[in-house]
C-alpha positions in Angstrom: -24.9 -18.6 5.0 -21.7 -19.3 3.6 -22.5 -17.1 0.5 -23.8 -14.5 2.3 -20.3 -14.6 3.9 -18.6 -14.4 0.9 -20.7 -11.2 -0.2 -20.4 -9.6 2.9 -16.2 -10.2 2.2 -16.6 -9.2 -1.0 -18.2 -6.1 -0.5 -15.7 -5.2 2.8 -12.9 -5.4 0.4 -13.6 -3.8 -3.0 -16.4 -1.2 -2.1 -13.7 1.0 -0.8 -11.6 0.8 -3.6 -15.0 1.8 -6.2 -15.7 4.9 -3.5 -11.9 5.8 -3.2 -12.0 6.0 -7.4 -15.3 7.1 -7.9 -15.8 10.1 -4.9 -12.0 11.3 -5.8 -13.0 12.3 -8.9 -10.3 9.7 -11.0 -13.7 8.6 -13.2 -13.8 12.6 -14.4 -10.7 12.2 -15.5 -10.6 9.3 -17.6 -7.9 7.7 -15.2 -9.5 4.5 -15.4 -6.7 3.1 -17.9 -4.2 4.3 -16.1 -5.1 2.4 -12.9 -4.7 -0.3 -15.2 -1.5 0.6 -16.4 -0.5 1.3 -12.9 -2.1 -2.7 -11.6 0.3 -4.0 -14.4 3.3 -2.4 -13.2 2.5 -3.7 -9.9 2.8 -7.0 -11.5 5.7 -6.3 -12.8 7.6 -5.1 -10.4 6.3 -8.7 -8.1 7.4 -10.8 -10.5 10.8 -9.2 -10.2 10.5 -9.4 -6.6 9.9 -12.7 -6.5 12.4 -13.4 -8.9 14.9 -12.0 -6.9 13.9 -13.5 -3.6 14.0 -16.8 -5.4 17.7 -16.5 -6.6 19.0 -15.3 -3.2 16.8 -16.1 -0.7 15.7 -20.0 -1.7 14.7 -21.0 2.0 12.0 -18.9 2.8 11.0 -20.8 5.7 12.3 -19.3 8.9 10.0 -17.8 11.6 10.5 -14.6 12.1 13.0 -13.5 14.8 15.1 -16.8 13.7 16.8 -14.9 11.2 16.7 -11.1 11.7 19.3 -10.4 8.9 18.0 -12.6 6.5 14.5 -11.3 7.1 15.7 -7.9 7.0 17.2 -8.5 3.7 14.1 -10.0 2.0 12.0 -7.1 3.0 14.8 -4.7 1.2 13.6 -5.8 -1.7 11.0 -3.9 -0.8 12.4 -0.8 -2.5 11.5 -2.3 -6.3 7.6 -0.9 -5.2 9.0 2.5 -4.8 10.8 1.7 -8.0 7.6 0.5 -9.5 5.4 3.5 -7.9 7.7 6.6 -9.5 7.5 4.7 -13.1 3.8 4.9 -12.4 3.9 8.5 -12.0 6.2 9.4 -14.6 3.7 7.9 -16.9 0.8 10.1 -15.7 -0.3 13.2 -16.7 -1.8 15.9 -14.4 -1.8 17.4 -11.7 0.0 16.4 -8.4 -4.2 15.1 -6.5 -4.1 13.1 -9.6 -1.1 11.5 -10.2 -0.8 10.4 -6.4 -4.3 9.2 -6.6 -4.4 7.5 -10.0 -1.3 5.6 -9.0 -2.0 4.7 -5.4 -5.8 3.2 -6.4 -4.2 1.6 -9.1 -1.3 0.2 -7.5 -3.5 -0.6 -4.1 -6.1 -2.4 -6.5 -3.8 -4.5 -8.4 -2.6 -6.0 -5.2 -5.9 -6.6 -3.5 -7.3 -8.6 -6.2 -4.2 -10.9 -6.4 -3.4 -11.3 -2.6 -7.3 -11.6 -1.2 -9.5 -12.6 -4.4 -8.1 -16.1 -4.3 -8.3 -16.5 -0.7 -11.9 -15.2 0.0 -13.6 -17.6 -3.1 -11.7 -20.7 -1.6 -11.8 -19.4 2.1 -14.5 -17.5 2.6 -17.2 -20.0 1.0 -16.0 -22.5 3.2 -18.7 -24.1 5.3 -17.5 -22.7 8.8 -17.7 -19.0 9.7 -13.9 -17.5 10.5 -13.2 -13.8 11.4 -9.9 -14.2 9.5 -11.4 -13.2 6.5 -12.9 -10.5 7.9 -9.8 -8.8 9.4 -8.3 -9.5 6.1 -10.7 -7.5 4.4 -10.3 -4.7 7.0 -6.3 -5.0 6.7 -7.4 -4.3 2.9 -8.8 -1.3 3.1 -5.7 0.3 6.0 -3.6 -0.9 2.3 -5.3 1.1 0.4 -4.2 4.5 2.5 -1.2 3.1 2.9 -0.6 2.7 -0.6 -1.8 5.8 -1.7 -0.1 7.8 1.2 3.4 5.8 -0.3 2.6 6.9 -4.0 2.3 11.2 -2.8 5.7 10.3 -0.9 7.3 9.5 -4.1 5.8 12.2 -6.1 7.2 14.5 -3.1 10.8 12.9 -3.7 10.8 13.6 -7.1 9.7 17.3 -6.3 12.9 19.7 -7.4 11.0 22.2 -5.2 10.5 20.3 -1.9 12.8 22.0 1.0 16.1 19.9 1.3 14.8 19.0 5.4 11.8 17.6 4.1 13.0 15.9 1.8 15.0 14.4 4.0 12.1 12.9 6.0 10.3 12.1 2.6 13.3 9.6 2.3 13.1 8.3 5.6 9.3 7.7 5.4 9.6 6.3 2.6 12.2 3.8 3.8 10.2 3.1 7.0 7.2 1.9 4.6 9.3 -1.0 3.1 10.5 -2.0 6.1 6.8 -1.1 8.4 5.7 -5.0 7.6 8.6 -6.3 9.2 8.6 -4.0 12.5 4.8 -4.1 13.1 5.1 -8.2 13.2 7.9 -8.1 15.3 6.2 -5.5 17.5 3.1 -7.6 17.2 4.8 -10.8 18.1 6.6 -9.5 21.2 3.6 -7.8 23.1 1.6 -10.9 21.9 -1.2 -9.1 20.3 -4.4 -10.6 19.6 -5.4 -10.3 15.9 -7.8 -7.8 16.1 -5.0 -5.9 18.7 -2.6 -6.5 16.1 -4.7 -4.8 13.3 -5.7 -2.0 15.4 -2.1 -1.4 15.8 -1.4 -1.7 12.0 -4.3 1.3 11.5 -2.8 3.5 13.9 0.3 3.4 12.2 -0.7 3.5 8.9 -3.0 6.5 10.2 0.1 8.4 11.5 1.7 7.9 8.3 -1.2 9.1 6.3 -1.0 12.2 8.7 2.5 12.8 8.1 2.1 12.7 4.6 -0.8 14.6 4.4 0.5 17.5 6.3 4.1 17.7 3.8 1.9 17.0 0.8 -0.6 20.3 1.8 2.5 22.3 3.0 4.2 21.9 -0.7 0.7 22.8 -2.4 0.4 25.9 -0.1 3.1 27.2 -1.2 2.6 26.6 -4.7 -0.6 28.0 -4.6 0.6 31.6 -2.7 4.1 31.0 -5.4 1.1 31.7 -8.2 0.4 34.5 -6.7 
């Protein structure tokens, strides 16, 4: 049972990421070392992170809403992934689908397999059933949209073409998706969500930023397209 658990885990958390790559047509393009390239840049820019959190923020061991400033702070650091994400797309080639896929899988992948692999083959194959692992999975997969919705908002920043007002909520998107961990707990925490509440609320918001995203991102390649012509 406790296998079958694992699989079932398993399977919740990385079949996504193998459609997301495989249907999006990244394999046709031979973007599969470039996901890598992207994973190690993740690393990176986390080992950076954590090198910074560890010189100015030693005690890591307040609850939240015990020190808002000094939680606000930590999650500024935040800002290296955007860092991170725009090296990633300065190194690909392509065209715009590409780039923001190519990074976003690879990026999104990187950080699943270090933040859930470990804690499924020690947790999940435990000997007593817990939906934990199961909403960790699920909170997996609203990642991987959230990463990849994060990596066209960069590649929209960079854009010299991209209208001054948009770019101007580009910015503040991408600001919003540093600091989104922090507000959704605190939301979380305040209504006194349940779990499954509290990840419901985490899709909805990382749906409304796919949305927003989507809609600038098909905007700019509308007009590009009628620009050809």
């Amino acid at each position: 049972m406790t296998l079958y658990h694992f699989g079932n885990c398993i399977a919740l958390v990385y079949v996504p990421y193998y459609l997301a790559y495989k249907q999006s047509g990244l394999s046709e393009y031979g973007a599969f070392w470039k996901c890598v390239q992207a994973g190690m840049i993740y690393m990176f820019t986390q080992l950076a992170k954590m090198m910074v959190l560890a010189t100015f923020f030693p005690d890591n061991v307040a609850d939240l809403g015990s020190d808002i400033i000094g939680e606000f702070l930590k999650y500024t650091v935040d800002l290296a992934d955007l860092v991170g994400l725009y090296f990633v797309l300065s190194g690909i080639p392509g065209k715009g689908h590409s780039k923001v896929l190519t990074a976003g899988i690879g990026w999104a992948t990187a950080e699943v397999i270090l933040s859930r692999a470990l804690l499924l083959w020690v947790g999940a194959r435990g000997a007593e059933f817990d939906w934990i692992y199961v909403q960790k999975c699920l909170e997996s997969n609203i990642l991987l949209v959230q990463h990849i919705a994060t990596a066209t908002l960069v590649w929209l920043w960079s854009r010299h073409n991209l209208n001054k007002n948009l770019k101007t909520v580009v910015t503040v998107l991408l600001i919003m998706s540093c600091y989104k961990p922090l507000l959704l707990e605190a939301l979380i925490a305040i209504l006194g969500l349940s779990p499954w509440l509290g990840l419901a609320v985490k899709g909805a918001f990382t749906l409304v930023y796919g949305v927003f995203t989507l809609t600038i991102y098909a905007g700019l390649a509308l007009l590009e397209v009628i620009g050809n012509y």
